[in-house]
SEBALO-428775 format. One line per 10 residues: their letters; for each residue x, y, z of C-alpha. Coordinates in steps of 0.5 Angstrom, whole numbers. Each point is the difference from the previous one (the first is absolute). Example, Ala and Ser with C-alpha at 12.3 -4.5 7.8 and 13.67 -1.06 7.14 Angstrom:
2
AS	25,-9,16 | 2,7,-2
This chain:
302
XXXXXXXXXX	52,41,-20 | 3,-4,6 | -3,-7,-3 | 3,3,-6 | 8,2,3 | 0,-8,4 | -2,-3,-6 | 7,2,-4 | 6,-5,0 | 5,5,3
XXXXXXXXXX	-6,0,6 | 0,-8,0 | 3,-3,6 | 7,-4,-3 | -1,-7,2 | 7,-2,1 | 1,6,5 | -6,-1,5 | 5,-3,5 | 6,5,-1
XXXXXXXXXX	-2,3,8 | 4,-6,3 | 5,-2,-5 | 7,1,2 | 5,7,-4 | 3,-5,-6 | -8,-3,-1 | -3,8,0 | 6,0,-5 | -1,-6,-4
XXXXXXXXXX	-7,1,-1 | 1,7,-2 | 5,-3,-5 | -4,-5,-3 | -6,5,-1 | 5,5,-4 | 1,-5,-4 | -6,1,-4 | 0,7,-2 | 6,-1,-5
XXXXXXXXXX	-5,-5,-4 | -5,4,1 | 2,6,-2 | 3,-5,-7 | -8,-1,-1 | -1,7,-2 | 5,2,-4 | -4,1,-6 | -4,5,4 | 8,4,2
XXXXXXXXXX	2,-1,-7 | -7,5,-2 | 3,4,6 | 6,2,-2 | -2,1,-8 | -5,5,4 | 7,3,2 | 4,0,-5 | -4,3,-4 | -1,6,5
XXXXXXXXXX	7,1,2 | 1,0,-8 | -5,6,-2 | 3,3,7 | -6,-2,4 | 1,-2,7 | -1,-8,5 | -4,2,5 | -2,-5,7 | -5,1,4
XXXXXXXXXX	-1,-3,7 | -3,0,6 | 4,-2,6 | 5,-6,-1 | -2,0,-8 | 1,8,1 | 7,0,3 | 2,-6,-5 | -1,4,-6 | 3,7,4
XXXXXXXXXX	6,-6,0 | 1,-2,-6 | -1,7,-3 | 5,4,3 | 5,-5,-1 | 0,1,-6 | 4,6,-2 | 6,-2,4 | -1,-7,-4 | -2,2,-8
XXXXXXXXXX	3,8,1 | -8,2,-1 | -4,6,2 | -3,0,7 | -7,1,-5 | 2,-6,-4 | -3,-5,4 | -4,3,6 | -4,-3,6 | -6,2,4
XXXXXXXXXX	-2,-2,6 | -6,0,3 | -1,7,6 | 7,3,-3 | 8,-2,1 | -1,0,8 | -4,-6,-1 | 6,-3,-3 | 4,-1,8 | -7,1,5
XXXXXXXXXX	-7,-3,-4 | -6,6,-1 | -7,-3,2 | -5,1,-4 | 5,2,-6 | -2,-6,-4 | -7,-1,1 | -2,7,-6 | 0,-1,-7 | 0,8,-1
XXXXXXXXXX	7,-1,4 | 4,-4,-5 | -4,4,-6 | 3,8,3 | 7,-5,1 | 1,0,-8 | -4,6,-1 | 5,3,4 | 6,-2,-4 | -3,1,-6
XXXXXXXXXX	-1,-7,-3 | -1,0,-8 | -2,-5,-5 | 7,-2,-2 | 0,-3,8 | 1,-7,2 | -4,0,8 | 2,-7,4 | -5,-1,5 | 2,-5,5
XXXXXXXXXX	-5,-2,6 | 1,-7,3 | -7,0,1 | -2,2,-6 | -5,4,2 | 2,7,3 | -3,5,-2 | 5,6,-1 | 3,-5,-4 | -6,-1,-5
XXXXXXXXXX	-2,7,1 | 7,1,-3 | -1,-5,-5 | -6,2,-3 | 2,7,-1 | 6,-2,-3 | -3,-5,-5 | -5,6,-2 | 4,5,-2 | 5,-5,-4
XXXXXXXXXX	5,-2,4 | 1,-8,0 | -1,-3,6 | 2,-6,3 | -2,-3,7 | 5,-4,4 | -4,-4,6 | -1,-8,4 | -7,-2,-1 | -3,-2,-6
XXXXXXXXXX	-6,5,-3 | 3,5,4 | -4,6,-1 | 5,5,-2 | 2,-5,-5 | -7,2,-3 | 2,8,-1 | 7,-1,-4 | 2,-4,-7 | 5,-5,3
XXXXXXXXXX	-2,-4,6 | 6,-3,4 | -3,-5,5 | 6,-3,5 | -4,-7,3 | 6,-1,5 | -6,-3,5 | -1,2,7 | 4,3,4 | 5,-3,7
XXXXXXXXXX	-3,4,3 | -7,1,-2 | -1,7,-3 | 7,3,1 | 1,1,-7 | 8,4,1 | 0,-7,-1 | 0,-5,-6 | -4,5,-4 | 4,6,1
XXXXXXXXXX	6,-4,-2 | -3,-3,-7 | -2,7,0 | 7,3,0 | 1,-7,-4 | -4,4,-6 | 1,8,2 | 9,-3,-1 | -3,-2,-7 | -3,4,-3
XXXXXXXXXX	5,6,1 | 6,-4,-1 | -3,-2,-7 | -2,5,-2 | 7,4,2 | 3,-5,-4 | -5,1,-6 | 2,7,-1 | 8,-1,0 | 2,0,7
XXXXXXXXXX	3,-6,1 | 6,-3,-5 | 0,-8,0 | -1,0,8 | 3,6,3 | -3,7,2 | 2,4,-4 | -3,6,2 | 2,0,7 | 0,7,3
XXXXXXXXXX	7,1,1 | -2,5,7 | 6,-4,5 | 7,-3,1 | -4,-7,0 | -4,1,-6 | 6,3,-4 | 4,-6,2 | -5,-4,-3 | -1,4,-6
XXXXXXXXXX	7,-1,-1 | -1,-7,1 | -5,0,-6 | 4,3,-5 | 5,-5,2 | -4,-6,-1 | -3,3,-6 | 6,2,-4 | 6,-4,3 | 3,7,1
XXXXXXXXXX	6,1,6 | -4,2,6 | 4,8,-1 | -3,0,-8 | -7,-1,2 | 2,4,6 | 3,6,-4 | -6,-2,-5 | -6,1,5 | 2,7,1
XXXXXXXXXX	2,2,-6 | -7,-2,-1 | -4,4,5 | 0,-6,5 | -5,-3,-5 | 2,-7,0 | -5,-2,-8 | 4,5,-3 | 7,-2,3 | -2,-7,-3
XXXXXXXXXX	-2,2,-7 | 7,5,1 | 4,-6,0 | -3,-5,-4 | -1,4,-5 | 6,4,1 | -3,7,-1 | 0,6,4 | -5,2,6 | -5,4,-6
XXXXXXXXXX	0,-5,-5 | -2,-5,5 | -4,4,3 | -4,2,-8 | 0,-8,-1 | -3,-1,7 | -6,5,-2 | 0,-4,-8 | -2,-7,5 | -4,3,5
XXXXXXXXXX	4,-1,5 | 1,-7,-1 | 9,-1,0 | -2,-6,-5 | -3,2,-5 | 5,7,0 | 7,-5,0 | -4,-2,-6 | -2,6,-3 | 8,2,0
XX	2,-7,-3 | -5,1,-6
């Protein structure tokens, strides 16, 4: 196993970093900078693979099922990440997009030993939320060989639900238990194994991906604006107000009156003044487009 784990590229010793111990600040930067600068291509390499995810995803969140990531360690954390950023960006549920790391929330700030290393564990983390066939599970591992990760996959694959595996080596073991295989080969890392590194930024690279995708897919952007942000303070609601503006050419104190009218819900305030209907009929022409402010204003139109 240990002949194994060093034979993995994030395990490699980076050639172009083996003096960086008494290179200067600005050189250490540099190096880094340079590095960084692969994972972009990288990341471009694989997105057949994201396209196949994010399909996963759309068609969960379509029938009402869930995104789910799960992770241990640095790859745990980055799915918690993108995951609760998600309902104050898109207004979904905190259960539309959920992620699990290994050894529970506490392993979020302060790393549980041991956590990572039981498959049963990432199995009774998905029992425990109740995962189902309509699910799509993410399972991120830089290594691509965590075994609470692959436990979680191979249970979720054997009930129904789609899987995806996120890694950064090739023929990773957790690609062999999910459908859509994403292997990131950003090489080896600066510092040779700490995969916080280039690994974890492709993976948020790819999580970003994802979700955002798929947000997009099921309406929660108008050409390129959030409009499904969760209107839950002064800031949030001066950006919403900025949106109706941008979207409808509305003085500031229309899309403002509008937005209140209705409901702090800034689609509706958009569908209210392009189409020039009240707050119910916006809201019925909404339903009738499956939330997509598009497709609504051309329902109204005919």
């Amino acid at each position: 196993m240990e002949k194994q784990l060093r034979s993995l590229t994030t395990e490699l010793r980076n050639e172009q970093t083996m003096k960086i111990d008494s290179a200067s600040t600005l050189e250490i930067l540099s190096i880094m900078n340079n590095e960084d600068m692969k994972i972009a291509a990288a990341v471009q390499e694989v997105l057949p693979e994201v396209k196949a995810a994010v399909e996963f995803a759309y068609e969960s969140l379509k029938k009402g099922g869930r995104i789910i990531y799960i992770g241990a360690g640095t790859s745990g954390r980055l799915g918690v990440l993108d995951a609760v950023e998600c309902p104050p960006t898109f207004s979904t549920s905190p259960d539309t997009v959920i992620g699990l790391i290994a050894g529970g929330e506490r392993a979020f700030v302060k790393a549980v030993e041991g956590a990572e290393d039981r498959e049963d564990f990432g199995v009774d983390d998905l029992k425990s939320i109740q995962l189902t066939a309509n699910d799509t599970v993410i399972g991120i591992a830089a290594s691509g060989r965590t075994p609470y990760v692959y436990g979680g996959l191979q249970y979720a694959k054997s009930i129904g639900a789609k899987t995806v595996a996120l890694s950064c080596n090739k023929d990773a073991k957790i690609s062999e238990a999910a459908e859509v295989r994403i292997e990131v080969i950003v090489g080896p890392e600066v510092v040779t194994g700490s995969t916080r590194m280039k690994a974890a930024t492709a993976h948020k690279m790819v999580l970003n991906m994802i979700s955002t995708a798929s947000m997009i897919k099921i309406g929660k952007v108008y050409e390129n604006l959030m409009v499904d942000v969760n209107v839950s303070n002064y800031k949030l609601k001066e950006r919403a107000v900025s949106i109706i503006q941008t979207l409808t050419g509305a003085d500031y104190e229309t899309a403002k009156e509008t937005l209140e009218k209705a409901e702090l819900k800034v689609k509706p305030s958009i569908v209210m003044i392009k189409a020039g209907v009240a707050y119910d009929s916006a809201s019925d022409l909404l339903l009738r487009a499956d939330g997509d402010v598009r497709k609504a204003i051309s329902l109204h139109e005919g």
